[in-house]
N, C-alpha and C positions, 0 to 999 in steps of 0.2 A: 242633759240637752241644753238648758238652760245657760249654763258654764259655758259649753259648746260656740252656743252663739250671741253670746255675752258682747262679743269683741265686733261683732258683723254690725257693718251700719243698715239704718233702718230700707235702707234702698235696696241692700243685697238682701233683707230679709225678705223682702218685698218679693223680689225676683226669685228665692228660690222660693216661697211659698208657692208660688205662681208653677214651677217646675218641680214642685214635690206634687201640685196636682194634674199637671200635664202628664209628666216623664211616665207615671205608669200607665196611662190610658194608651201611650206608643208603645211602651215595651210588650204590653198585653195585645197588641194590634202584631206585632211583630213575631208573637209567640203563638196566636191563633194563626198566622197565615204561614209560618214555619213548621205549627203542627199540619195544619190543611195541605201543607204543599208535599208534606213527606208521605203523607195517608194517602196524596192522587200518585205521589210518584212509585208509593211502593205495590198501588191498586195496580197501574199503570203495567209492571214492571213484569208483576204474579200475573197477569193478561195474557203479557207475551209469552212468558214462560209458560205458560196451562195452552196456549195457540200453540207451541211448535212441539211440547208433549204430545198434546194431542195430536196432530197429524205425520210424528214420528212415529208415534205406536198404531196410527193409520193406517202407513205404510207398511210399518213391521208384519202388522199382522195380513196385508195384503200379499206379501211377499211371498209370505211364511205360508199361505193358503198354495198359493203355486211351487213354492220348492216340496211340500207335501205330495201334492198332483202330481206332481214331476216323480217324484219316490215311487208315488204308487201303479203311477203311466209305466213305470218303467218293468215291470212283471208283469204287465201286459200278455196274454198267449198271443194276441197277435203281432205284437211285436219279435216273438218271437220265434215266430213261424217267417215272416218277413224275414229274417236276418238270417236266420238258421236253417231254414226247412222252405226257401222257394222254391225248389229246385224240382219238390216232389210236388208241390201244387202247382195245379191246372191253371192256364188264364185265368178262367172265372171265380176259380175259389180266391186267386192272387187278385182280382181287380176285388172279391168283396171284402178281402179280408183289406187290403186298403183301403176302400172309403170308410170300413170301420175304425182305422185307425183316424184318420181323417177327420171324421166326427169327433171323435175323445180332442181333440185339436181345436176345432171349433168349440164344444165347450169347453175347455180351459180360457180359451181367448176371449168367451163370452163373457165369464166369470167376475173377471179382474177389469176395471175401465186402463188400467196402466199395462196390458197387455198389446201392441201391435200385431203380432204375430207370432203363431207357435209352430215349428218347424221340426222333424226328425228323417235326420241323416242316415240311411243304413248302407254302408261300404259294397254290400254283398250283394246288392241290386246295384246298386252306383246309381241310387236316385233317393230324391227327396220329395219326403211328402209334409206338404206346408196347410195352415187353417184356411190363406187366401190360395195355395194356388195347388190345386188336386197332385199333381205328379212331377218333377223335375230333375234337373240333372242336378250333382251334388256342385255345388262352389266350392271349389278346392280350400282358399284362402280363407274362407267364412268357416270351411269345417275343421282346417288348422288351429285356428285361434278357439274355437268352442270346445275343443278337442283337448285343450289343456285343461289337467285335473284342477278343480276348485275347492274350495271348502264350504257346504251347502248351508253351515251353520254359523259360521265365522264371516267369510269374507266369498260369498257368492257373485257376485255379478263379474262382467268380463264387458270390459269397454273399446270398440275396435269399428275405426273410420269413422266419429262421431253415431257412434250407433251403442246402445247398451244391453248385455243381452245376459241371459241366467243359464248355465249348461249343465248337460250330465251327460257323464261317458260313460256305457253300459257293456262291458263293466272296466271298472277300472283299470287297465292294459299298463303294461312296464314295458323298456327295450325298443319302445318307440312302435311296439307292436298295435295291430288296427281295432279300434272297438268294434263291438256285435251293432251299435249306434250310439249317435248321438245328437243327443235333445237340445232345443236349444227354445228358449223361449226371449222374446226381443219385446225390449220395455220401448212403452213409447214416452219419449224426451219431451215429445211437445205436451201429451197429458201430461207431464212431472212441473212441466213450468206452468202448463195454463193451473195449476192446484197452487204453486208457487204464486201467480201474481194473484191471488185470493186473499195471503200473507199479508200482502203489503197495505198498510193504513194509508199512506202519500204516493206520488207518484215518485217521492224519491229514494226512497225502501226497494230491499231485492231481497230475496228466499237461494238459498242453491245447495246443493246436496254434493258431499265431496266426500271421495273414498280417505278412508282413515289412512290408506298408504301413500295416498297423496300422486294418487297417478290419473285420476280424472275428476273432474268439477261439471255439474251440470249446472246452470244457473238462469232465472229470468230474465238476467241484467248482463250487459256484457261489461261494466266496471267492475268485475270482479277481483283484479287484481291487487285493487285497497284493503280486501278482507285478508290478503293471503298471511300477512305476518299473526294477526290473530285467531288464524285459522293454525296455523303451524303452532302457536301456543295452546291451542284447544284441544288439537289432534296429539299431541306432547303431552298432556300434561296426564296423570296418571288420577285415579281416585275421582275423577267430576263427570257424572252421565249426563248432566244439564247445568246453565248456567246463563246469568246474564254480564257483559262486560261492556267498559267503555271503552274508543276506542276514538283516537284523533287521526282523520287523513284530510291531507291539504286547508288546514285551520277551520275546518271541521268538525263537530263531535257526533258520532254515532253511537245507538246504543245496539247491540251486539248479543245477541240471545242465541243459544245453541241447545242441540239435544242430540246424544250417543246413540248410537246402534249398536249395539254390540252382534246380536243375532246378523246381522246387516253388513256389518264393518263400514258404516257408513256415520256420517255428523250431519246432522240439517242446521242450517246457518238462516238465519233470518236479521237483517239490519237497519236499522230506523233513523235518519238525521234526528239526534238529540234535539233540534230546536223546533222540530213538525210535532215529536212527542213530548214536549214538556213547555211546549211555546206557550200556550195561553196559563199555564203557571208563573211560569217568568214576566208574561206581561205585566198578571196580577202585580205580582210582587213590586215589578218596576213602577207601577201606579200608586203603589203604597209608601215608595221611595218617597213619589214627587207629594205626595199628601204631609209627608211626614216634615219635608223639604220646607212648601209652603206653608206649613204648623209654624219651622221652626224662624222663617221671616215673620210670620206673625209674631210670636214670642220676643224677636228683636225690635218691634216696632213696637210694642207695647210697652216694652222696657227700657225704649229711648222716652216713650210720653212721661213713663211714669220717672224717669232721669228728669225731665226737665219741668216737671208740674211738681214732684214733690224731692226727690233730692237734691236736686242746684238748689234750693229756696232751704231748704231745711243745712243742707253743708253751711248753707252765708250764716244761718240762723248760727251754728255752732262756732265758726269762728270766729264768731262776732262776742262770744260767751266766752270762749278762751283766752281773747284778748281781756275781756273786763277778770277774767281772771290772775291773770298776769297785774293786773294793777291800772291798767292801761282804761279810764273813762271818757277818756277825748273819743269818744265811738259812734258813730250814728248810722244805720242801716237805713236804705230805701228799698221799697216793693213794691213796681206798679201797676202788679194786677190785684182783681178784688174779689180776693176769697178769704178763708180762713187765714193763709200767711198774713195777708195785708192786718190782719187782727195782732196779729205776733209782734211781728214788724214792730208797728205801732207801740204796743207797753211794753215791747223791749230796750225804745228810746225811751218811753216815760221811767221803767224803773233807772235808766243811767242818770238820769236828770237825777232822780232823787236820792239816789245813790251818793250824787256829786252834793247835795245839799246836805243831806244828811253827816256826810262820814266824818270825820274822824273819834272828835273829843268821845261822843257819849261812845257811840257802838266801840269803840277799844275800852275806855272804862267798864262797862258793863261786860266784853269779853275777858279784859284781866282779874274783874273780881268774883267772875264763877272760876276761871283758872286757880286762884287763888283759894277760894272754896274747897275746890277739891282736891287742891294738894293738900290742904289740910284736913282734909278727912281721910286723905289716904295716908297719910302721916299716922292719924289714929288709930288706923286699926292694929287692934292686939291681937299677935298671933297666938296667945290661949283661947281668945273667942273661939279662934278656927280651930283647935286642939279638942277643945271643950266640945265644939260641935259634933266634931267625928267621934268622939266618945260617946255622945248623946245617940247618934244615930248609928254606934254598937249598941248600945245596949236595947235601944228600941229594937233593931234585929234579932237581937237573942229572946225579945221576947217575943214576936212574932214567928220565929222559928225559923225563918225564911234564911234556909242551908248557905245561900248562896249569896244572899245581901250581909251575912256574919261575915263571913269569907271576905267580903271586894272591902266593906268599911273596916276591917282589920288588916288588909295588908293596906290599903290606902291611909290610915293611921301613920304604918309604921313607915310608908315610903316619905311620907309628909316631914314626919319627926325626924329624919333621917338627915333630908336634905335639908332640915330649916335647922332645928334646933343642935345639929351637933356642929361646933365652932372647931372642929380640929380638923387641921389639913392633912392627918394623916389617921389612918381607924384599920385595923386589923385585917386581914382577909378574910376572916370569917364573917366579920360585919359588911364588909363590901358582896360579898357574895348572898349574902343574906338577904340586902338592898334588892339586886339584882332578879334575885328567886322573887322577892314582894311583886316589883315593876312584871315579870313572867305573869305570876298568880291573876295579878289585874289584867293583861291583855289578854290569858288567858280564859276568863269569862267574858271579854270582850270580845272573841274571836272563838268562841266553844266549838263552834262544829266546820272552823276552817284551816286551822293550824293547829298540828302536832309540836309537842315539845318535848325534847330528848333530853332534861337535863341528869346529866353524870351527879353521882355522889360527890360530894367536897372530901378531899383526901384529909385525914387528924391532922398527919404532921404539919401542916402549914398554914393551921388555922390562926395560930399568933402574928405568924408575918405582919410587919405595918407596910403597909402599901399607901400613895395618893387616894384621896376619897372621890368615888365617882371614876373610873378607872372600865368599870366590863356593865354596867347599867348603859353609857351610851352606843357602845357598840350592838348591846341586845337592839336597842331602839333603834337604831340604823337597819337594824335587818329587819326590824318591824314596818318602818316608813319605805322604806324603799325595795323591798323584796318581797313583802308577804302580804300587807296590807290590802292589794287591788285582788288579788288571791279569793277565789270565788270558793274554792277547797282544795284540799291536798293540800295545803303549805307545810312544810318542815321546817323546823328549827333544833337546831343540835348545839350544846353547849357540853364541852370535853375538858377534863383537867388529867394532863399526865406529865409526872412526875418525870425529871431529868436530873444526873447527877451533880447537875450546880441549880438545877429549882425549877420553877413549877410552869408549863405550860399550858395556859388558859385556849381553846378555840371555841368562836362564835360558826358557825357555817350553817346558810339558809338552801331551798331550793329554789329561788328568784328569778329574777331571769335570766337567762341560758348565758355562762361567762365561759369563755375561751383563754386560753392559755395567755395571748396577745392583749388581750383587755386585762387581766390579771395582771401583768407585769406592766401596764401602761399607768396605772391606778399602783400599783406597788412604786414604782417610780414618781411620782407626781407626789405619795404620802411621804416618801425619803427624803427628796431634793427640794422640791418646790417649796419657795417660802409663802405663796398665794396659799387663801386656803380653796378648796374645793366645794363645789356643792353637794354631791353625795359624802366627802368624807371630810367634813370639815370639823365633826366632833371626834373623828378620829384622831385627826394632825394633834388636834388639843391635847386626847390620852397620849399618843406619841412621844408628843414635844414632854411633856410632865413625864411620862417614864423614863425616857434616855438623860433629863435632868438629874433624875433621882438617883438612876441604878450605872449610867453611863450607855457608851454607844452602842454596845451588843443587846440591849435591852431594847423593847419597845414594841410596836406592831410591826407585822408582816403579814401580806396580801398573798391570797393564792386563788386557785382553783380547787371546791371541796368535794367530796365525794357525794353530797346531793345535787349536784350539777351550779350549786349560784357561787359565790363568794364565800369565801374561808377568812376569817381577820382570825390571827394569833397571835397571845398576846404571853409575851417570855417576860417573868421575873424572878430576880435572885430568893434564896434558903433564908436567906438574914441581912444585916446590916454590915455584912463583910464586903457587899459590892455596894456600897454607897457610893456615890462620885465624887472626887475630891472637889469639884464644887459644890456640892450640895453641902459637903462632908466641911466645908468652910463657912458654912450660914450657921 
């Protein structure tokens, strides 16, 4: 973190400390009234949906009581005596056995509050006897239309002249031939909406109940025809007995709640303007806005004062520091308010003054002869001191036992001795690979439980090779610094030697971070061509440039894509000193 905001001036740290303690107090305001808003909308929602469940299975079951009575009205003796058998009763037994039918009429109609009127037709009298009206002639047209077979359990009802009515033809007649009667019972519309406008939360909500085949609509509201296209997806759609939807007409939003019938062949429709149900939600919210709104002018006004009471006074303070750094003591700052700056201000002239009196002779004398000092102490140190020490602090680990400090001071030993003491620009392969496995061993316990290492056996034959010294130790370190290091675990590192019929190919390949085809050959190109060096592969160019010196231009590194997804570096050199270069091969 530190690192982080190393670079930020004091002003921006100011301002976001200021909004590291603000910024959660809004997002937490933001996220209780996002949870609050979806717990009322989804209260809200299961409401509606449990209101038209509920008064569809109301229905259902009221329905379902009268097409039952209807069944059972219908084996009736006296209905069947009426249809079948007037002819042999008397006036009197024909007027009782009517008003007994009459009464069965009157209770069913009494039963049901959505019942208007229950009515049976028998052809054979050619009269009808009704709940309200004791005896009449048949309506031709009314007993036409009742007279069409229905289905009592599917799709019951029959809608005709704005009137809605439930039938049964006794018995069922083919050939257009005349039933014994038929029943008709007539729902009443205005009870169906006065239960409908019950529905309605606002006065701008409507309820309406529409046959599934889409040949009648009953409804409280005569704007019904904005529902129709979402009613023809409801009545369409297969597999959903309830539901709630949204639904835009004329820049509008409604919310849109249904419930199936299946016993019924019916859909109860109930619809809400989205802004009457979810209004004082939306308010909320929008007040939260202007809260957050006004936070965030306060936050700007705070951080104009604190721009002009402590950053402007504090930037003049730094460039006024920059300049005396550059050399430049002709400087003199003013401040003319009186706070702490005004203190600043002040022995920031006094040290230029003395600055200017003081400089040059002594303060460089006294700078040259500590310089002086310790370049000559660093002249003296002897590298057996350091040799000596790491020896001292083996053997001290062998005697404490401590597995793992033998280990890191013995290959640290011998990386040391390696790179100081050996004076030859050229050392075997075995020795360089030796190097290599040392530099491993060390990161190795430096990295114990974050990186894996795959290294290959070193093949006999080509243990004598002489190769440049230091050749596959920077390339290790390359995939250490820039691949695996920041590597929290899982890191891989693979190190391969196989053998080709003009000699030996070396690969480093890490699992780093994620290389593409494209980036592999951009970085393969830039180590070939480029005479710049690069910042990830600048220790590469080096082993490069010395390999294709030594061995010629088929030699050297190549970049790829490896099989643990980072960088592949391969590193190709010849069997012996038959591909030497004729320049090298002339030193």
């Amino acid at each position: 973190m530190e690192r982080i905001l190393a670079p930020i001036n004091t002003y921006s740290k100011l301002v976001l400390a200021f909004l590291f303690v603000v910024v959660p107090f809004f997002v937490l305001s933001l996220k209780i009234n996002e949870f609050g808003s979806n717990n009322v909308n989804r209260e809200i929602t299961l409401s509606m949906q449990s209101k038209i469940r509920f008064y569809n299975e109301l229905m259902g079951d009221d329905f379902g009581r009268i097409i039952n009575w209807m069944k059972a009205f219908s084996s009736h003796d006296e209905l069947d005596l009426l249809s079948n058998q007037a002819e042999i009763l008397s006036a009197n037994e024909k007027r009782e056995t009517i008003l007994k039918v009459q009464k069965e009429l009157e209770i069913l109609q009494s039963t049901s509050q959505f019942v208007k009127n229950v009515s049976v037709h028998i052809p054979s009298l050619g009269r009808t006897i009704s709940s309200i009206n004791l005896f009449g002639d048949i309506p031709e047209e009314e007993f036409h239309v009742l007279n069409t077979p229905t289905n009592l359990f599917e799709a019951p009802f029959v809608y005709w002249n704005g009137r809605l009515f439930i039938s049964l033809s006794f018995p069922i007649m083919v050939n257009n031939t005349s039933p014994e009667f038929v029943l008709g019972v007539e729902i009443s519309i205005d009870k169906l909406t006065g239960m409908f406008d019950q529905f309605a939360i606002n006065p701008h909500g409507g309820t309406l109940l529409v046959d599934n085949k889409r040949q009648w609509t009953i409804a409280n509201k005569p704007n019904t025809a904005l529902l129709e296209p979402m009613i023809r997806d409801i009545v369409e759609k297969e597999g959903e007995t309830h539901g709630i939807r949204q639904m835009k007409w004329n820049g509008q939003s409604y919310m849109v709640s249904f419930a199936i019938s299946q016993a019924l062949g019916t859909t109860l429709v109930t619809y809400e303007p989205e802004e009457e149900v979810f209004g004082s939600v939306h308010r909320f919210r929008e007040w939260l806005w202007v809260l957050i709104g006004l936070a965030v002018i306060v936050i700007a006004l705070v951080s104009f004062f604190l721009y002009r009471v402590i950053h402007k006074p504090m930037n003049q303070l730094v460039r006024a520091f920059r300049r005396v750094e550059r050399g430049d003591m002709n400087i003199s700052v003013t401040y003319n308010h009186h706070d702490e700056f005004n203190y600043l201000f002040a022995q920031f002239n006094n040290m230029v003054r003395r600055l200017q009196e003081m400089i040059v002779e002594v303060y460089e004398q006294k700078y040259r002869a500590q310089h002086a000092e310790i370049k000559q102490l660093q002249s003296q140190i002897n590298p057996h001191f350091f040799y000596n020490s790491l020896f001292i602090l083996y053997r001290l680990s062998k005697k404490t036992g401590d597995e793992v400090l033998i280990r890191f001071s013995k290959y640290l030993g011998d990386y040391f001795e390696f790179v100081t003491r050996n004076t030859r620009t050229e050392v075997s392969l075995r020795e360089e690979v030796q190097h290599a496995l040392n530099y491993v061993e060390i990161q190795s316990i430096r990295f114990a439980h974050q990186i894996k290492v795959d290294f290959d056996e070193f093949p006999i034959d080509f243990q004598a090779i002489q190769i440049p010294r230091i050749v596959l130790q920077p390339i290790i370190e390359n995939a250490y610094k820039y691949a695996l290091e920041e590597k929290e675990d899982e890191g891989r590192l693979a190190v391969r030697f196989d053998a080709e019929p003009d000699g030996l190919m070396i690969s480093v390949e890490d699992n780093g971070e994620a290389m593409n085809e494209t980036r592999a050959q951009e970085l393969n190109n830039r180590l070939l061509n480029s005479p710049d060096s690069m910042e990830e592969t600048s220790g590469m160019i080096n082993v490069h440039r010395r390999l294709k010196y030594r061995y010629g231009e088929k030699y050297g590194l190549s970049l790829s894509v490896g099989e643990l997804g980072g960088l592949k570096v391969s590193i190709r050199i010849p069997r012996g000193d038959d591909h030497v270069s004729d320049s090298h091969r002339g030193q």
